[in-house]
Backbone as XML, in Angstrom:
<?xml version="1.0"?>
<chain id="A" units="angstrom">
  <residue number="1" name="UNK">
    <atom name="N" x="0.845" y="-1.162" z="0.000"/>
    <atom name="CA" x="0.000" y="0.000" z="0.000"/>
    <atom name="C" x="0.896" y="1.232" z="0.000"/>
  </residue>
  <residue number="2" name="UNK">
    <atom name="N" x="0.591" y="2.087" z="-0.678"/>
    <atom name="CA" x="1.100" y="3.304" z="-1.020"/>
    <atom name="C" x="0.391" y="4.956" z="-0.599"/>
  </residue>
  <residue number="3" name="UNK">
    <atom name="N" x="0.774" y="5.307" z="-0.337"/>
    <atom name="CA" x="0.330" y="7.003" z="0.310"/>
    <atom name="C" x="1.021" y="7.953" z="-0.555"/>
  </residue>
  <residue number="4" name="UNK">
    <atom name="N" x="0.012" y="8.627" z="-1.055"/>
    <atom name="CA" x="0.732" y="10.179" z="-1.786"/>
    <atom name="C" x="-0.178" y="11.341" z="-1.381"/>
  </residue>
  <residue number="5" name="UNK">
    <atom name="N" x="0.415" y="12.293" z="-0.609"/>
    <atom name="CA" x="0.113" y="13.334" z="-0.041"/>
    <atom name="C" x="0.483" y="14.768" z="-1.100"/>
  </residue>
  <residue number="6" name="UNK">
    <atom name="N" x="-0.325" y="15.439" z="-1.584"/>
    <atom name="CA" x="0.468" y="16.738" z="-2.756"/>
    <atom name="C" x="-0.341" y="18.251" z="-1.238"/>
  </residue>
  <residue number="7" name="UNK">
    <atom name="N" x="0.800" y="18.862" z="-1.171"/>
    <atom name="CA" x="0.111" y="19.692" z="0.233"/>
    <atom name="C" x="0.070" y="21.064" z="-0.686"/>
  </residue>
  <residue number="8" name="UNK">
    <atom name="N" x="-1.006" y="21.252" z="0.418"/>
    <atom name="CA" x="-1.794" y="22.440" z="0.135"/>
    <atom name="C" x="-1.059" y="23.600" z="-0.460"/>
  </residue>
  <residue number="9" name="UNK">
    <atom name="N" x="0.719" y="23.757" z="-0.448"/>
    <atom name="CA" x="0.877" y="24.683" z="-1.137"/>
    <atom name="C" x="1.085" y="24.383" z="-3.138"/>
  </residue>
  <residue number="10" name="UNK">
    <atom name="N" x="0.818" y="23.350" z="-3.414"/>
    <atom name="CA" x="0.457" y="22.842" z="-4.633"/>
    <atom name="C" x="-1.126" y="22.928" z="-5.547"/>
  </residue>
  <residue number="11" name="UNK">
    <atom name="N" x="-1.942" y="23.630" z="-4.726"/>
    <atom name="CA" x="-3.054" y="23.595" z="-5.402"/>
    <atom name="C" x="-3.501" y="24.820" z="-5.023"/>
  </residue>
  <residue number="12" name="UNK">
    <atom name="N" x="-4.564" y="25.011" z="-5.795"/>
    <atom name="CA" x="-5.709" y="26.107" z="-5.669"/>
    <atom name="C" x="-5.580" y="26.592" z="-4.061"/>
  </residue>
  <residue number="13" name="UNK">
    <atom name="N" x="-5.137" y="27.284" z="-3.269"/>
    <atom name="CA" x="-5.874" y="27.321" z="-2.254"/>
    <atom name="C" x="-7.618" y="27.785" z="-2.117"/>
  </residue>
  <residue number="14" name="UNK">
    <atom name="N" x="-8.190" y="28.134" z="-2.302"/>
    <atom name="CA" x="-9.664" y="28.415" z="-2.302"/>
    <atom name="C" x="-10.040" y="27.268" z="-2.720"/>
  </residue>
  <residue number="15" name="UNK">
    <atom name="N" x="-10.083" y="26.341" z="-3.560"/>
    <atom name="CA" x="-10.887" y="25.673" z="-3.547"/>
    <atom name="C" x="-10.268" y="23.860" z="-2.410"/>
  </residue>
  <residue number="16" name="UNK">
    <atom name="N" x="-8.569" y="24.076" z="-2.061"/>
    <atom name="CA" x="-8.268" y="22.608" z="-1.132"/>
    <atom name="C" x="-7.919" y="21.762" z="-2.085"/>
  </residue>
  <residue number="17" name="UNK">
    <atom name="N" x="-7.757" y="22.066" z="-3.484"/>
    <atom name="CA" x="-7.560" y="20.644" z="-4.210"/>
    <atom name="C" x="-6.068" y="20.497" z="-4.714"/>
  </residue>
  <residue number="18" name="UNK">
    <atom name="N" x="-5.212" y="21.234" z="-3.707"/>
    <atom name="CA" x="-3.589" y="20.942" z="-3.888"/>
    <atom name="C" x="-3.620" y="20.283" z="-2.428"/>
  </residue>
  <residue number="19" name="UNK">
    <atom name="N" x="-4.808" y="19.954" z="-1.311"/>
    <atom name="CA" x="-4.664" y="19.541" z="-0.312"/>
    <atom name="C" x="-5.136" y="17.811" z="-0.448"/>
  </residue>
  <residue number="20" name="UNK">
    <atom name="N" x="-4.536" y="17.009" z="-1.181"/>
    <atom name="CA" x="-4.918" y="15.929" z="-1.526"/>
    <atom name="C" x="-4.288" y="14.064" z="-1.052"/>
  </residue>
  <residue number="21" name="UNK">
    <atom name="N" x="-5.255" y="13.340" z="-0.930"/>
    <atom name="CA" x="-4.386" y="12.395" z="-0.680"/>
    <atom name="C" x="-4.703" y="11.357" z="-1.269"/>
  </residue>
  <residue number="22" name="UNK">
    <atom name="N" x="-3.862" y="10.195" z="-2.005"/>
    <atom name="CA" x="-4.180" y="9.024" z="-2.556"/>
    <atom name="C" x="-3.634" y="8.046" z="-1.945"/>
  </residue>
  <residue number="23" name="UNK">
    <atom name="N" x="-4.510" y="6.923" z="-1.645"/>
    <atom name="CA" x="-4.470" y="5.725" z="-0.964"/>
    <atom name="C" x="-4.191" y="4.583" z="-1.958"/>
  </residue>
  <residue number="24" name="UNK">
    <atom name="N" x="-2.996" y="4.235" z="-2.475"/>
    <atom name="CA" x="-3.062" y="3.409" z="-3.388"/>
    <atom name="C" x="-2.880" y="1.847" z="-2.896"/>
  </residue>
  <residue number="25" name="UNK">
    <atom name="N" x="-4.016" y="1.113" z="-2.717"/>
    <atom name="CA" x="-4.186" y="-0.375" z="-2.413"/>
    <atom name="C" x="-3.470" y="-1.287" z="-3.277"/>
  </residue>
  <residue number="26" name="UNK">
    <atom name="N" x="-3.742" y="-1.070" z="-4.228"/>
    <atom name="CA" x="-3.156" y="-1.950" z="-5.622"/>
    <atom name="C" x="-2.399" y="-1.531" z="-6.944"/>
  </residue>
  <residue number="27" name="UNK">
    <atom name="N" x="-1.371" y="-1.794" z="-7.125"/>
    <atom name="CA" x="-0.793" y="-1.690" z="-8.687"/>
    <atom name="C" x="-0.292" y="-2.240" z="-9.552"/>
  </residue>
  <residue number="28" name="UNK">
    <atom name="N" x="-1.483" y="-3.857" z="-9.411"/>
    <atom name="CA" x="-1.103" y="-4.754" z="-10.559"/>
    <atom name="C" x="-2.466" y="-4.573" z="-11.055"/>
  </residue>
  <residue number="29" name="UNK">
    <atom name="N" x="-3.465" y="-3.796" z="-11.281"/>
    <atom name="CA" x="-4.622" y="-4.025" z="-12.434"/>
    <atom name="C" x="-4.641" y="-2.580" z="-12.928"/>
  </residue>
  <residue number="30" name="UNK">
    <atom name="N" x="-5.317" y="-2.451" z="-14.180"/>
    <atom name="CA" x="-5.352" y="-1.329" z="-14.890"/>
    <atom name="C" x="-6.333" y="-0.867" z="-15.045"/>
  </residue>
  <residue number="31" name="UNK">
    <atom name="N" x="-6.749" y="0.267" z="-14.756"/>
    <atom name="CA" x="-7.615" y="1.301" z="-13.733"/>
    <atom name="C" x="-8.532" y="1.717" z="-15.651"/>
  </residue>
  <residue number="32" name="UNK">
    <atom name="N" x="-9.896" y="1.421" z="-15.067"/>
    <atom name="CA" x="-10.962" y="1.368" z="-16.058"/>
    <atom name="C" x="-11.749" y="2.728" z="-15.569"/>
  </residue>
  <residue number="33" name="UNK">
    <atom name="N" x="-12.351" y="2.597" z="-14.543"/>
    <atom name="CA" x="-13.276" y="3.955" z="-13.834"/>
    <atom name="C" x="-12.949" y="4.070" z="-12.564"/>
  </residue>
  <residue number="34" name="UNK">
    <atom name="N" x="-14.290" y="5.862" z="-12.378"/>
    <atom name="CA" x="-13.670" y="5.946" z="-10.785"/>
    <atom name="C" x="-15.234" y="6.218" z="-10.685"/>
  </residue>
  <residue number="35" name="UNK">
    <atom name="N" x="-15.411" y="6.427" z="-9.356"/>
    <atom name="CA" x="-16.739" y="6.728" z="-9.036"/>
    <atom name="C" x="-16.506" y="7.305" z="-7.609"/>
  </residue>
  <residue number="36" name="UNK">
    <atom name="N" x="-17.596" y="8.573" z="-7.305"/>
    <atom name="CA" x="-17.276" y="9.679" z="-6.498"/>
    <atom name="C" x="-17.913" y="9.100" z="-5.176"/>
  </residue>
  <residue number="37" name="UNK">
    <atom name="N" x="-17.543" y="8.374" z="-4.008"/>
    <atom name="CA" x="-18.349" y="7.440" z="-3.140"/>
    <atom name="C" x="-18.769" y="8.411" z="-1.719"/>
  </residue>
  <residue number="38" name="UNK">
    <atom name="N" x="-18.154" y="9.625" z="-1.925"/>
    <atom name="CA" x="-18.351" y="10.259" z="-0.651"/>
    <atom name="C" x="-17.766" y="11.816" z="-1.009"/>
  </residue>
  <residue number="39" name="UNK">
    <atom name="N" x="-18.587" y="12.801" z="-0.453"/>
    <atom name="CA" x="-17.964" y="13.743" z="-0.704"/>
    <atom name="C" x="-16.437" y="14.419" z="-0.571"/>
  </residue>
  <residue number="40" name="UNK">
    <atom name="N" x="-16.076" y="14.591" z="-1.960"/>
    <atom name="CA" x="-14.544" y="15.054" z="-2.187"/>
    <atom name="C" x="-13.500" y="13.437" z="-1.896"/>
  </residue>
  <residue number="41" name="UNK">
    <atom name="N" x="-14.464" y="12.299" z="-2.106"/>
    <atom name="CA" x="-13.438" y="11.056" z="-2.176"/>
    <atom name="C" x="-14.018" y="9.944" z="-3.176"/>
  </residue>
  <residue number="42" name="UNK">
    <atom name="N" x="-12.918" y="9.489" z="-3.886"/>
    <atom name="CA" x="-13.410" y="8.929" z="-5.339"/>
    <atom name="C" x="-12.508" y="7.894" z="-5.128"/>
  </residue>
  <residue number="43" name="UNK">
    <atom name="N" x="-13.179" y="6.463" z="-5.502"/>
    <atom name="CA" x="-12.663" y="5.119" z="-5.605"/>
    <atom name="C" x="-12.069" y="4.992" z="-7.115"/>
  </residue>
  <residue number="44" name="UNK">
    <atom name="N" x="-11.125" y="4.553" z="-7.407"/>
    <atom name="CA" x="-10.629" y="3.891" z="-8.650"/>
    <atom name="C" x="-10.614" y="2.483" z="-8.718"/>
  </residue>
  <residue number="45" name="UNK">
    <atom name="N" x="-11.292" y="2.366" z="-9.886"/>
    <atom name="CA" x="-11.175" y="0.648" z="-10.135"/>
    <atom name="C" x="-10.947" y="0.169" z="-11.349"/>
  </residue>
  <residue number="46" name="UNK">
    <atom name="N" x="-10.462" y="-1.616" z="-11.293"/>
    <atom name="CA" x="-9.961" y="-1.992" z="-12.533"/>
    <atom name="C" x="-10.874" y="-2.656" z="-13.326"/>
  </residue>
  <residue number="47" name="UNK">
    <atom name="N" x="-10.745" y="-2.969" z="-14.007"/>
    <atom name="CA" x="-11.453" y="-3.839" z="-15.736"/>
    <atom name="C" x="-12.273" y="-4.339" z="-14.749"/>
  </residue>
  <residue number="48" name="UNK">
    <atom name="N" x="-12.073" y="-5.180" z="-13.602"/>
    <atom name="CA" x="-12.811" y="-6.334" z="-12.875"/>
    <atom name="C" x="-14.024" y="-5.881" z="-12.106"/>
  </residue>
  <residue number="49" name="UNK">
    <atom name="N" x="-13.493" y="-4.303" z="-11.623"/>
    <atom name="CA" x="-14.644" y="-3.948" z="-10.371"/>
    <atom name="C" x="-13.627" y="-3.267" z="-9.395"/>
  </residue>
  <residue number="50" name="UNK">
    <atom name="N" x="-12.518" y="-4.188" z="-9.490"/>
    <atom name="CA" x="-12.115" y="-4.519" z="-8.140"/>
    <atom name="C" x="-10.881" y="-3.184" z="-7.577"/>
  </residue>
  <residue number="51" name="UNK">
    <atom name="N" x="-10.990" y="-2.432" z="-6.642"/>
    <atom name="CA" x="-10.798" y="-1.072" z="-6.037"/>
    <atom name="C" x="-9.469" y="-1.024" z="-6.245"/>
  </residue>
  <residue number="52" name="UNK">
    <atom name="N" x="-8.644" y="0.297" z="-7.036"/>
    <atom name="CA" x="-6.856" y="-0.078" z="-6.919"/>
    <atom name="C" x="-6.548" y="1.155" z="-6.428"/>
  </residue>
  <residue number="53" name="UNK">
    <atom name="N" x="-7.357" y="2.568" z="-5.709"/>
    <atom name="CA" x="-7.313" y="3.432" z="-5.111"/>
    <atom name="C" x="-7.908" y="4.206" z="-4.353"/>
  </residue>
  <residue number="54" name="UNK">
    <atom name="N" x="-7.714" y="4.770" z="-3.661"/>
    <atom name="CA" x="-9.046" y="6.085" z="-3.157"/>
    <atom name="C" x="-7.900" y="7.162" z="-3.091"/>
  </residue>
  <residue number="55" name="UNK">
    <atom name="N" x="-8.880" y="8.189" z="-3.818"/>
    <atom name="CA" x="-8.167" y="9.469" z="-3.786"/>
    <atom name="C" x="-9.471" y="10.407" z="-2.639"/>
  </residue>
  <residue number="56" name="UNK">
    <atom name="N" x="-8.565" y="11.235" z="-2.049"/>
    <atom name="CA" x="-9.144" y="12.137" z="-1.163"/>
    <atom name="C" x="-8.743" y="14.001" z="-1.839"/>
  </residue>
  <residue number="57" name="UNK">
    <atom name="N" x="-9.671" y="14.010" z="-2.912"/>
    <atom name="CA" x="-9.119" y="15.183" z="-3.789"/>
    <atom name="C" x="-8.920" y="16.656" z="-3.161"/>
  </residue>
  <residue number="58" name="UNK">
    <atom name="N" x="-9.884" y="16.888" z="-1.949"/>
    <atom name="CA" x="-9.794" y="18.380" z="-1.494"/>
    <atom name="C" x="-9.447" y="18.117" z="-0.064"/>
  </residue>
  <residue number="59" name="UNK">
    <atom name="N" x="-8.795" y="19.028" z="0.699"/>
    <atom name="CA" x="-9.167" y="19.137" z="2.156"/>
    <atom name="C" x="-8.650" y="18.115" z="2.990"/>
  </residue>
  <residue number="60" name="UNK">
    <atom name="N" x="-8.001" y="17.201" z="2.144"/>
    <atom name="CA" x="-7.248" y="15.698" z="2.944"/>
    <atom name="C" x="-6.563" y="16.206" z="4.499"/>
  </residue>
  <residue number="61" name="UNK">
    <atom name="N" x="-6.064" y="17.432" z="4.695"/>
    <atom name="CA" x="-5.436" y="16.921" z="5.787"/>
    <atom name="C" x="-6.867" y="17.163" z="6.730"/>
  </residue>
  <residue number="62" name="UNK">
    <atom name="N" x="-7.644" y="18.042" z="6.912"/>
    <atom name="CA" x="-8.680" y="18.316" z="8.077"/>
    <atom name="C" x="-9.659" y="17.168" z="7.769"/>
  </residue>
  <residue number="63" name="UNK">
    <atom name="N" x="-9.188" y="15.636" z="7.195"/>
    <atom name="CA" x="-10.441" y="14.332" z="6.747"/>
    <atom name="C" x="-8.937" y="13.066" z="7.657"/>
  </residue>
  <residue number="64" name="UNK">
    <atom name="N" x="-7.850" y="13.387" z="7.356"/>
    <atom name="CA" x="-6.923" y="12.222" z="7.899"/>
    <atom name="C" x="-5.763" y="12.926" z="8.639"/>
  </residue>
  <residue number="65" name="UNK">
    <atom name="N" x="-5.564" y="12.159" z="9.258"/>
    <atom name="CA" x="-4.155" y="12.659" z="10.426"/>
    <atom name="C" x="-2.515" y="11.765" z="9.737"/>
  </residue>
  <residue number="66" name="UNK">
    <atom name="N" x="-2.431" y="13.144" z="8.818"/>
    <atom name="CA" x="-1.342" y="12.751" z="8.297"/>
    <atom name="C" x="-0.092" y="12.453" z="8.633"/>
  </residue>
  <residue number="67" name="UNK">
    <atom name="N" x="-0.461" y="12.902" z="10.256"/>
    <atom name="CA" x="1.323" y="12.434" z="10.369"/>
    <atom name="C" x="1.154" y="11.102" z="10.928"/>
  </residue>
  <residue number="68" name="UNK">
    <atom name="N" x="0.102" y="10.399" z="11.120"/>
    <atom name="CA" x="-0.175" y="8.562" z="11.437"/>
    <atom name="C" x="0.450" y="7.873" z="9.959"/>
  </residue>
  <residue number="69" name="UNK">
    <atom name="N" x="0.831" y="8.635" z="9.035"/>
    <atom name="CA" x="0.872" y="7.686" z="7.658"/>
    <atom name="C" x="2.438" y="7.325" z="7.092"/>
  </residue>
  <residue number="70" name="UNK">
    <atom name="N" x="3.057" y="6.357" z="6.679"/>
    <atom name="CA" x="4.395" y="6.484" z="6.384"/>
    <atom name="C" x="4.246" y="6.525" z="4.987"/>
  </residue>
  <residue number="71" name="UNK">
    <atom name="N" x="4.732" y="7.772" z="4.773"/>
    <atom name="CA" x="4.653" y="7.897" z="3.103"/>
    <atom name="C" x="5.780" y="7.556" z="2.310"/>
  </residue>
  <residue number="72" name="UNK">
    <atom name="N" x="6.808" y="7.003" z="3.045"/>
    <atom name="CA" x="8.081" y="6.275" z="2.467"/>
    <atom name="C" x="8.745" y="6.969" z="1.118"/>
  </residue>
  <residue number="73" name="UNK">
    <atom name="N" x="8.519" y="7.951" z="1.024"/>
    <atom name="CA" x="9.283" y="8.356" z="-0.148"/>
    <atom name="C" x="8.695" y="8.805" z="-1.485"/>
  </residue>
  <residue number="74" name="UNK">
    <atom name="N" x="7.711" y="8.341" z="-1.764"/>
    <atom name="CA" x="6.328" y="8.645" z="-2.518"/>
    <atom name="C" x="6.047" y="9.684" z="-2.908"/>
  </residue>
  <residue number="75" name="UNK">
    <atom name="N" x="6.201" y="9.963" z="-4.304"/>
    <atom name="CA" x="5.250" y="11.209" z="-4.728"/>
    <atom name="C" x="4.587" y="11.607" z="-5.225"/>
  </residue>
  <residue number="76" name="UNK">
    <atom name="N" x="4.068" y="12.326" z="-5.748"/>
    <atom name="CA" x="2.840" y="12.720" z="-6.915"/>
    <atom name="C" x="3.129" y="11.923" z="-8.215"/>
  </residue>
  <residue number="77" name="UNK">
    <atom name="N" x="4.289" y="13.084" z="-8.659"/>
    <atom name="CA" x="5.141" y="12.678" z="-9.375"/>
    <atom name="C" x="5.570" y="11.020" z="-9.831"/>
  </residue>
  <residue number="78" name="UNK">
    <atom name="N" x="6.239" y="10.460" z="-8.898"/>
    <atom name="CA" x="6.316" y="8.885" z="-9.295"/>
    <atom name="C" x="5.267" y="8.101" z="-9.065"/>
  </residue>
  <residue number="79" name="UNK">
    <atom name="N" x="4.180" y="8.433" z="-9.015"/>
    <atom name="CA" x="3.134" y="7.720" z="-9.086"/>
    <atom name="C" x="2.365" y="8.125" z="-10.414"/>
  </residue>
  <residue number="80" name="UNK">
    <atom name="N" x="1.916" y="9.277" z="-10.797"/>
    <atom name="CA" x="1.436" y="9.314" z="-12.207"/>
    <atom name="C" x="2.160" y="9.273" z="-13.426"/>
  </residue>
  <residue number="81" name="UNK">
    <atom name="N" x="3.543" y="9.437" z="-13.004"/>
    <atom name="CA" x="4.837" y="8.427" z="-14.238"/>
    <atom name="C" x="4.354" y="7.096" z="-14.446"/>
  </residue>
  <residue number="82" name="UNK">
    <atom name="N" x="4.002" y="6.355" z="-13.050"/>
    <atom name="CA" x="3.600" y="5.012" z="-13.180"/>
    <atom name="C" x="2.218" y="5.147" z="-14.110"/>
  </residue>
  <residue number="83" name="UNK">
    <atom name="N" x="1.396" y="5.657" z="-13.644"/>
    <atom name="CA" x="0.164" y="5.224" z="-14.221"/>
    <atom name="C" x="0.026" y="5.744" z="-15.708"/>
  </residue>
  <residue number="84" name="UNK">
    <atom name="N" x="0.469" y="6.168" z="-15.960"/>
    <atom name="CA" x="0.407" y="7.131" z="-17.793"/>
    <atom name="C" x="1.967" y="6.100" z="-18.274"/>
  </residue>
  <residue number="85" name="UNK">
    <atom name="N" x="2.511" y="4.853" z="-17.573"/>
    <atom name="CA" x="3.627" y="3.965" z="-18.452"/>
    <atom name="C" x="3.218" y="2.571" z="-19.104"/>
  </residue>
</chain>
């Protein structure tokens, strides 16, 4: 499992959407749709159904206590290199 945090000085401030976080569960299936399951948080899933993310697009830190998370090195960046390879 993977954590990517992009902080709030990366986005819009007024609207929170440089305040973001992605929960990446899985990255062996290839991501078909997403669907919006809760306000400002959207599931990604593969060909199957089956869930390979949750993104938390606005406002992530006042929704999770980011410093509970080990983000090991992780970034925006090397994660959407991955997904657009």
């Amino acid at each position: 499992m993977r954590f990517i945090y992009t902080g709030k000085e990366s986005g819009n401030p007024e609207d929170g959407r440089g305040d973001a976080l992605w929960i990446v569960l899985r990255e062996d299936g290839e991501y078909d749709e997403s669907e919006e399951i809760a306000d400002e948080v959207i599931a990604h899933y593969d060909r199957n159904g089956e869930i390979l993310s949750i993104e938390i697009y606005a406002d992530a830190s006042s929704k999770v206590d980011l410093t509970q998370i080990n983000f090991g090195g992780i970034t925006e960046a090397s994660w959407a290199a991955k997904q657009h390879a």
